[in-house]
Structures are given as structure tokens and as C-alpha cells.
C-alpha positions in Angstrom: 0.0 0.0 0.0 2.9 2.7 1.0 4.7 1.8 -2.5 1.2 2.5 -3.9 1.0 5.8 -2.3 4.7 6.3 -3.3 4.4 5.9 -6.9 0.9 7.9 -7.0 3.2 10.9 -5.4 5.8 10.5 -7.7 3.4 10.7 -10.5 2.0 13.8 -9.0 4.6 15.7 -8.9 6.3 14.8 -12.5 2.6 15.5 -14.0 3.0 19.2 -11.9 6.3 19.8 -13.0 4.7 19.3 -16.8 1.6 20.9 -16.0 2.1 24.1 -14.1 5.1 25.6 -16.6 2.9 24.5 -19.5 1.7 27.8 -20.4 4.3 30.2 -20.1 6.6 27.4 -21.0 4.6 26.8 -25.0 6.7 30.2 -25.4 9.9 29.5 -26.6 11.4 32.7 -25.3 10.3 32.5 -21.5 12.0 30.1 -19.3 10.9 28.9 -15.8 13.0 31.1 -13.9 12.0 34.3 -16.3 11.4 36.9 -13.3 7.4 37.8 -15.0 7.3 33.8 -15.7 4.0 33.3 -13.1 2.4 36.4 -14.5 2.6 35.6 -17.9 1.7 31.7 -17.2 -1.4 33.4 -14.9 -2.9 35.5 -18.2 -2.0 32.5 -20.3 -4.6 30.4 -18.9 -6.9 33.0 -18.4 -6.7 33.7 -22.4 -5.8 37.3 -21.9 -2.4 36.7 -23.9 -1.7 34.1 -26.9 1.8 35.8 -27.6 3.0 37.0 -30.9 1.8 34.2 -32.9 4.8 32.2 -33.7 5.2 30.4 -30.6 7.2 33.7 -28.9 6.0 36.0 -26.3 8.6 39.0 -26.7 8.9 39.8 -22.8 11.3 42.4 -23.9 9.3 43.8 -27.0 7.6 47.4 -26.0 3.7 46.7 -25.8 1.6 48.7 -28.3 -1.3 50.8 -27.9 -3.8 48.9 -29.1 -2.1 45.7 -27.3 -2.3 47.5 -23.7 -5.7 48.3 -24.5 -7.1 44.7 -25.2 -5.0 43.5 -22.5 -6.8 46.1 -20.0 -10.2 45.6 -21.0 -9.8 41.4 -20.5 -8.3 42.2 -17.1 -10.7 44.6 -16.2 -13.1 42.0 -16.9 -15.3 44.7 -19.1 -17.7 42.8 -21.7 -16.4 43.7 -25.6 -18.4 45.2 -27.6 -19.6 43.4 -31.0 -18.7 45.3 -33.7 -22.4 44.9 -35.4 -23.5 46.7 -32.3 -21.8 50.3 -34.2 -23.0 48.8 -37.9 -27.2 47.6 -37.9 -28.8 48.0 -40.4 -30.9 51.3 -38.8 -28.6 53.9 -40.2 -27.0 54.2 -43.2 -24.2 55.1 -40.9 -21.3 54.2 -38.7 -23.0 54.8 -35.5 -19.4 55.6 -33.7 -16.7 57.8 -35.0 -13.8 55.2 -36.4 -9.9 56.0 -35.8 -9.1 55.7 -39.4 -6.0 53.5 -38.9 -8.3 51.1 -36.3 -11.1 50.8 -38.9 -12.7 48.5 -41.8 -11.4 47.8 -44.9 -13.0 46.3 -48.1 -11.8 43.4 -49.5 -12.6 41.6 -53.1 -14.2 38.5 -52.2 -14.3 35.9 -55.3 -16.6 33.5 -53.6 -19.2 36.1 -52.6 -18.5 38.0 -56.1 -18.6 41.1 -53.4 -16.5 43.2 -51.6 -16.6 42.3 -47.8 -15.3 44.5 -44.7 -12.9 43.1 -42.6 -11.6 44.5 -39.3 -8.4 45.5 -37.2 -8.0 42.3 -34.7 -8.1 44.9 -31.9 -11.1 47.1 -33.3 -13.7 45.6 -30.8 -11.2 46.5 -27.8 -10.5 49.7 -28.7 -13.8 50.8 -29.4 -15.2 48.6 -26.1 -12.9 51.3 -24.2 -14.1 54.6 -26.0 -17.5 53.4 -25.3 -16.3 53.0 -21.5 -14.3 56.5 -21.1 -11.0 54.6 -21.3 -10.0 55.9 -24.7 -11.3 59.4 -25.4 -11.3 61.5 -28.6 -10.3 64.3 -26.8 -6.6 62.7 -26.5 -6.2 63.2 -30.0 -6.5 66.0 -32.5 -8.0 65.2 -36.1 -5.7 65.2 -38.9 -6.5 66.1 -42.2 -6.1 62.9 -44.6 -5.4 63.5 -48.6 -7.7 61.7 -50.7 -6.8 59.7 -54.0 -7.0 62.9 -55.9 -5.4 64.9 -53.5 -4.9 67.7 -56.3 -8.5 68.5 -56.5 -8.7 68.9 -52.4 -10.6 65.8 -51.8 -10.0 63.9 -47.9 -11.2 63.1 -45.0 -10.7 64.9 -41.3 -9.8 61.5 -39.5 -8.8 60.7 -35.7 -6.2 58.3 -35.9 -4.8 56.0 -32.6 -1.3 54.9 -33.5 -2.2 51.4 -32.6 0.9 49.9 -33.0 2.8 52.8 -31.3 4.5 51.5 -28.1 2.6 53.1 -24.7 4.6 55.5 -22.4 4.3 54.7 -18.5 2.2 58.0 -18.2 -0.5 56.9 -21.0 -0.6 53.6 -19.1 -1.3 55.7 -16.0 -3.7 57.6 -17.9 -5.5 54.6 -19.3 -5.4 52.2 -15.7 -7.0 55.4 -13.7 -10.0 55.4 -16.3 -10.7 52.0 -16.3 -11.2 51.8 -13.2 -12.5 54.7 -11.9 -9.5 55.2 -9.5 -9.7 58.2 -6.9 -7.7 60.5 -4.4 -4.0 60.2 -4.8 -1.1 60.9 -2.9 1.2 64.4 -3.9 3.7 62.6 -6.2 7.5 62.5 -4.5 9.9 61.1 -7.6 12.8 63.0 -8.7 11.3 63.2 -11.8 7.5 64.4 -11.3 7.9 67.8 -12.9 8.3 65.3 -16.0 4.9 63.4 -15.1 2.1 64.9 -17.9 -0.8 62.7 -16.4 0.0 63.4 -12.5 -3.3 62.5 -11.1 -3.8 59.6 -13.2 0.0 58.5 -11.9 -0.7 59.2 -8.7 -3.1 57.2 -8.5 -2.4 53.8 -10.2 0.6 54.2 -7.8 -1.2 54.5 -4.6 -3.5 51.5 -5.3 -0.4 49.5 -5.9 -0.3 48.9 -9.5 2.7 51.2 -10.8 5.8 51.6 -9.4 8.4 53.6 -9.4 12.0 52.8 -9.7 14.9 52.2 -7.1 16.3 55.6 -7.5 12.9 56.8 -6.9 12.5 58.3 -10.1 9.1 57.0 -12.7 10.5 57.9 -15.8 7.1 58.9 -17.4 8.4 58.8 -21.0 9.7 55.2 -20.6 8.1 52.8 -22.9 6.4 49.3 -21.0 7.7 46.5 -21.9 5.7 42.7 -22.7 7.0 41.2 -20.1 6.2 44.2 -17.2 2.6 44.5 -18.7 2.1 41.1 -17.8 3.1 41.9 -14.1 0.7 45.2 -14.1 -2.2 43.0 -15.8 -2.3 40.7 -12.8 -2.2 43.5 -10.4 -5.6 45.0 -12.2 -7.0 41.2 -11.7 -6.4 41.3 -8.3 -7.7 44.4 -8.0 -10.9 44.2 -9.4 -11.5 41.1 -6.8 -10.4 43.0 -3.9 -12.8 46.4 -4.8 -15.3 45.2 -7.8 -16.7 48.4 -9.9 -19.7 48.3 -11.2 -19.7 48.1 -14.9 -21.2 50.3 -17.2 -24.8 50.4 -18.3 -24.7 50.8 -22.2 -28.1 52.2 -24.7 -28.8 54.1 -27.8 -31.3 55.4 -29.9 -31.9 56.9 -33.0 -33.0 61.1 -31.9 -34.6 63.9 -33.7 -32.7 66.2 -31.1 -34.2 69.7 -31.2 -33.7 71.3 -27.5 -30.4 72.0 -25.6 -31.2 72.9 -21.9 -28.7 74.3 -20.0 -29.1 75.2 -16.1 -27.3 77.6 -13.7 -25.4 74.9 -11.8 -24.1 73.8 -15.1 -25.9 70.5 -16.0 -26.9 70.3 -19.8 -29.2 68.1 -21.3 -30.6 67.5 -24.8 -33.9 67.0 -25.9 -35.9 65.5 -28.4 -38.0 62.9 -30.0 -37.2 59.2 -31.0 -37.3 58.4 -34.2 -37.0 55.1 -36.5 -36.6 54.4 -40.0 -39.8 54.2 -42.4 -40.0 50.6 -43.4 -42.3 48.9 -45.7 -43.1 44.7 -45.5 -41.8 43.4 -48.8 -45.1 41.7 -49.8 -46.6 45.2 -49.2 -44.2 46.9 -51.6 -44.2 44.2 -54.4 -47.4 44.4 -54.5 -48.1 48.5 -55.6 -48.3 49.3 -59.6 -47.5 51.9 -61.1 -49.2 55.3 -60.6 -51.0 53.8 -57.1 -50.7 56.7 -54.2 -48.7 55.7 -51.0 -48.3 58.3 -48.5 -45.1 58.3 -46.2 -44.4 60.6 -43.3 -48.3 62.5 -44.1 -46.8 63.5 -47.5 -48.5 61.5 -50.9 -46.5 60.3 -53.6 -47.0 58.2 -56.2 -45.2 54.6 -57.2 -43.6 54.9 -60.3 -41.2 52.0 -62.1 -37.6 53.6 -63.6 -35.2 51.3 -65.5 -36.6 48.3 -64.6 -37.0 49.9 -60.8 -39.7 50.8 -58.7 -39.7 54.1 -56.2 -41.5 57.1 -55.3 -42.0 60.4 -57.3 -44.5 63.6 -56.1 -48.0 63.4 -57.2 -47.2 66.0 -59.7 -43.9 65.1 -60.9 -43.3 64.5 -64.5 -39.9 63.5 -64.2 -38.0 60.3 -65.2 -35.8 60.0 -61.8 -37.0 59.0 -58.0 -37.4 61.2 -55.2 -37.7 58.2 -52.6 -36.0 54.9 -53.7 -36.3 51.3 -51.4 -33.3 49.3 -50.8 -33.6 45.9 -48.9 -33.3 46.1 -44.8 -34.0 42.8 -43.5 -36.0 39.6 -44.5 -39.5 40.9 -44.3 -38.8 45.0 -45.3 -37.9 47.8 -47.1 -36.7 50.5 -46.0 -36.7 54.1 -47.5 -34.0 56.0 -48.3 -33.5 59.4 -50.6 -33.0 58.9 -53.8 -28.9 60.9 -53.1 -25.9 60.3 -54.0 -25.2 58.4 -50.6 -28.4 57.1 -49.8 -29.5 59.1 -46.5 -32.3 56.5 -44.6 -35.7 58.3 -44.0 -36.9 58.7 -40.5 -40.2 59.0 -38.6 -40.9 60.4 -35.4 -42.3 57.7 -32.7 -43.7 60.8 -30.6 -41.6 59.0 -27.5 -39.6 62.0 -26.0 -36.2 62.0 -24.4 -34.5 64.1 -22.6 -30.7 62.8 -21.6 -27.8 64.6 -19.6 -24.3 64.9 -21.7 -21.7 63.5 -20.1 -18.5 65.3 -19.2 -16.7 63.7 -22.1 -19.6 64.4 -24.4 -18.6 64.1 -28.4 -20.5 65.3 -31.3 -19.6 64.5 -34.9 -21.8 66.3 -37.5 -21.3 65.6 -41.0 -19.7 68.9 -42.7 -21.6 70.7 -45.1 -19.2 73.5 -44.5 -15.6 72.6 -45.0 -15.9 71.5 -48.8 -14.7 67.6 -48.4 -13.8 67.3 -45.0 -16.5 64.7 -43.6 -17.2 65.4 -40.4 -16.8 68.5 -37.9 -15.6 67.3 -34.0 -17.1 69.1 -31.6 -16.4 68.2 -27.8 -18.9 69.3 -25.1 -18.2 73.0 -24.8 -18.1 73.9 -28.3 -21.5 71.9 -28.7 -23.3 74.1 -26.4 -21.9 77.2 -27.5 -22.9 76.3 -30.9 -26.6 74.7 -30.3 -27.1 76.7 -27.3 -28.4 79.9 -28.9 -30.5 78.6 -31.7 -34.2 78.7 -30.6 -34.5 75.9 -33.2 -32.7 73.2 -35.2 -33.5 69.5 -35.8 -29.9 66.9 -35.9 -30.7 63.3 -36.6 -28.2 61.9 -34.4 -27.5 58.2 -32.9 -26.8 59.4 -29.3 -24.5 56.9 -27.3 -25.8 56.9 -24.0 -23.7 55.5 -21.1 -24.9 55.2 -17.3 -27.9 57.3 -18.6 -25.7 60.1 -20.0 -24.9 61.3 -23.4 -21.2 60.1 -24.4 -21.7 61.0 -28.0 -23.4 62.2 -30.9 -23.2 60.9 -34.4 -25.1 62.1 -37.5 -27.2 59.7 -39.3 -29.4 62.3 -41.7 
């Protein structure tokens, strides 16, 4: 019976000397005695990390931005965000402002005889932490991008995230205080905090324990974070969140007529307006109309009139060979209709269901530019927003508003 016991033992420990290395150990470039071995085995098995791809981990590589980020939100333990959640089929329209280099492409598929969008791997992350105040667009600064004919002043105004730029210790600071709400540092005593740009973010991811400064007492803000110490800083959020949970954040939109900007004395501002939701017609209902028949849309008449081969809407007293409303296909049992323009705009009805919403601190508004020639979009953070809306008795912006813990984080023009 003892030899029994014995060899069970014996077998115990050589299947713990396989086991407990294994994950950390599938990378060929950390060993066992690797001084962030247990936190990079610990994020292993939790899935957070899967290494560069090629069976190496790169403890000594500089961790990107966009790699911090997805690393953060898995530790934090915040649910991602689908991507479809920013692209139904309601609007005609992102319903989030893209970073241009963090964005879809379109790619020729020969099977599908279509082009088909494919995304950044770290798009859902990055866009998971805008929507929870992590990553904010008032970090960056649009930048003017040249079209393809750049000589005749065509381009975009873009944000862009330098995703594969390596992250400074005082971004992670900055990005570690947001995600988890931290609060009430110390006064900051390195040599070197007159270098420190985010000092109250620093402060306090220090004083909850999960930066560090060096043995000469010194942070060195502008040093980049390597792999391998992200892996140690990753477990310390882990434990953190179990040893104070936050509560996560409550997430909604809807599609607004937004016609009213209230401000008060002690500085709250809210918007108003009315929900509205895009005119659909069944399919069987559609296919069914001849020519010249009336349908009325929105308390307006027109009449049903077949182009080329297709069938739209022109005014009751039109003459004219081209639509005014066109259909395109929405889902398995509609139509939905959209102006017969150059980019298709959706049209909406008012539901009569009012709203009124408070906008956030970090409130973002993104209005498409009929302005600035062919710059797409104007930026406008909180501030400029209410200067701007705040002394027109009246104006109507068909927006997607982003709401977040019942507050406004963001705007985004659908009309």
C-alpha cells in the first residue's frame, strides 16, 4: 500500500512539474525562472495573452497601444463590444466615429463575387474602451487625410490611434485610472515628477499599488512598458478588481430627432428631443403597388412609379424620369426608405416617444460637414456643442446618441 502511495506521489509531482510551466513554457522565449514567468503563465490560462503568434511571447518587446488596451479591458473584466453593435442596419451610418487607422477595410471576395469589410483584430477593444471612457477622442487632434486625388482637395478629417505605437508609463497611468474609476492620490514625491504629464492619473495607479516607481525613486514617465512588465501590471488589475469590484457600465442608444439644448445655472446640460425610427415597408406590401398607385409616407402622398426596370416614389405632380424616394432591402421581411442621393441618406419617422438625456463630461458630437468642402465630419467636444446649439431657438440633428450610465457620451449624424 505505501509503495502504492509512493508511486501515485511520484506521479503527481512529475505531471506538476509538466503541467504548471505549461503555459508560459509553450513560449519558446520564457524560461521557468523568467522573473514575469507566473504572471505571464497566470494571463496565459486565463486567455488574456496568446503571444506574438509564432510560438514567442517578446517579454522584452515594448507593448503597443492597441495591445495595452485589449490586454486592459480582458483584465478589467469589461464585456467587448460586438462590432455589429456600431454597424445595424438602422442607419446608413457608422453609428461611432472610427480611428481611421483602427477601422474596416473592403476586401474583393471571389466567392461572394462582393466586396466584404474586414476589421483591425483589436477594433472591438479599442472601441469597447471609447464606449467606456477609457479611450477618449479628446486625446487626439484630427488630422486632415489627402484623398486619392489629393490635387483636387478631396480627404477626410480623421482621428487616428497609432495602434501599433508602443505606450509610455504615463499613458498607461492615464489609461489604468480610467478604467477603473480610481480616486484621491497621494502628492507625487519622484525625482522626476515635474516630467509626469498625467500626474493625477500616476498618482493614482501608484497609490492603489499597480505602478511603481524605480529604485532611484524616479518614474521615468516617457519610458516605454515592456511585454513582459505589462504582464506583471495586468495581474495586479486582476487582483484588484476582486479585492474592490466596480460596477460596470450600463450601455443604450437610440436613433433622436434632437431639437432642444437645456442648460441650467449649476451647469448640467441636457438634450432633448423625440425618438425616431426608420420608415419601413413589409416586402409583400411593396411588391405588391403598380405603377401610378398613391402611397403616403411621413403625411406627405407620392406616387409609385417604375424607372429602369425599378420601382420608387416620385410627387403626385412630378413628370420627371428620376426618384425622389428609392427602397433598398433592410431585413427579411422589409424595405426601408431612403433618398434617392448620392449616398443614400435613410428616412426617418418620429415615434412621438420623448427623451431628454444629460451629456456627459466627455460628451462628443460628430456632424457631418456641409461646410468645409470635403472634410466629412466637424468634431465638436462638449463645450463647443453648447456654444454652438445653445443659442439657436430651433434646429432638428438626426443623431444616434450613445448613452452610457444614462448620460450622453456621443453624438453621431445619421441624416
Amino acid at each position: 500500500m505505501r509503495k502504492i502511495i509512493i508511486i501515485l506521489m511520484t506521479l503527481l509531482v512529475a505531471l506538476s512539474i509538466l503541467i504548471l510551466p505549461a503555459c508560459a513554457a509553450a513560449f519558446t522565449d520564457v524560461a521557468a525562472n523568467h522573473w514575469a514567468f507566473n504572471e505571464i503563465s497566470l494571463l496565459t490560462e486565463k486567455g488574456i495573452v496568446s503571444g506574438m503568434g509564432d510560438g514567442t511571447f517578446a517579454p522584452d518587446t515594448f507593448v503597443t497601444r492597441e495591445q495595452f488596451i485589449k490586454l486592459l479591458v480582458l483584465s478589467c473584466g469589461i464585456d467587448v463590444f460586438g462590432l455589429e453593435y456600431f454597424e445595424d442596419n438602422s442607419t446608413r451610418n457608422p453609428q461611432i466615429c472610427y480611428f481611421s487607422d483602427v477601422s474596416g477595410k473592403f476586401i474583393w471576395s471571389e466567392s461572394m463575387s462582393d466586396y466584404i469589410k474586414t476589421w483591425s483584430w483589436s477594433a472591438p477593444y479599442v472601441y469597447t474602451a471609447v464606449m467606456n471612457g477609457i479611450v477618449k477622442y479628446s486625446d487626439y487632434t484630427p488630422t486632415y487625410v489627402p484623398g486619392e486625388y489629393a490635387e483636387s482637395g478631396s480627404g477626410e478629417d480623421r482621428f487616428l490611434f497609432y495602434p501599433e505605437q508602443p505606450l509610455t508609463r504615463d499613458e498607461t497611468a492615464r489609461y489604468i485610472s480610467r478604467a477603473l474609476s480610481l480616486v484621491d492620490g497621494e502628492r507625487l514625491k519622484f525625482a522626476d515628477s515635474d516630467k509626469i504629464a498625467h500626474k493625477d492619473d500616476v498618482s493614482r495607479a501608484v497609490q492603489a499599488g499597480l505602478l511603481k516607481g524605480f529604485e532611484d525613486n524616479t518614474f521615468r514617465p516617457d519610458n516605454n512598458t515592456t511585454r513582459a512588465e505589462m504582464a506583471v501590471i495586468m495581474v495586479r488589475i486582476i487582483q484588484y478588481t476582486k479585492d474592490y469590484p466596480f460596477q460596470k457600465k450600463s450601455f443604450s442608444k437610440i436613433l433622436s430627432n434632437t431639437n432642444q439644448l437645456i442648460i441650467e445655472a449649476n451647469g448640467k446640460v441636457s438634450v432633448k428631443g423625440v425618438e425616431i425610427e426608420p420608415c419601413l415597408v413589409p416586402k409583400s406590401t411593396w411588391d405588391s403597388l403598380i405603377d401610378n398607385s398613391e402611397y403616403t409616407l411621413n403625411n406627405v402622398k407620392y406616387r409609385v412609379a417604375t424607372i429602369d426596370g425599378f420601382k420608387g416614389l416620385i410627387p403626385l405632380d412630378s413628370e420627371g424620369n428620376s426618384f425622389y424616394i428609392d427602397v433598398k432591402l433592410f431585413d427579411q421581411e422589409n424595405y426601408v426608405f431612403i433618398a434617392n442621393v448620392s449616398y443614400g441618406p435613410i428616412i426617418y419617422t418620429n415615434t412621438k416617444q420623448m427623451h431628454e438625456y444629460t451629456l456627459s463630461d466627455d460628451f462628443s458630437y460628430f456632424s457631418e460637414d456641409n461646410e468645409a468642402g470635403q472634410q466629412w465630419f466637424k468634431y465638436y467636444d462638449k463645450n463647443t456643442f453648447v456654444e454652438t446649439y445653445g443659442n439657436l431657438e430651433e434646429y432638428n440633428l438626426f443623431v444616434v446618441l450613445q448613452i452610457v450610465d444614462d448620460k450622453v457620451l456621443f453624438a453621431y449624424d445619421i441624416g
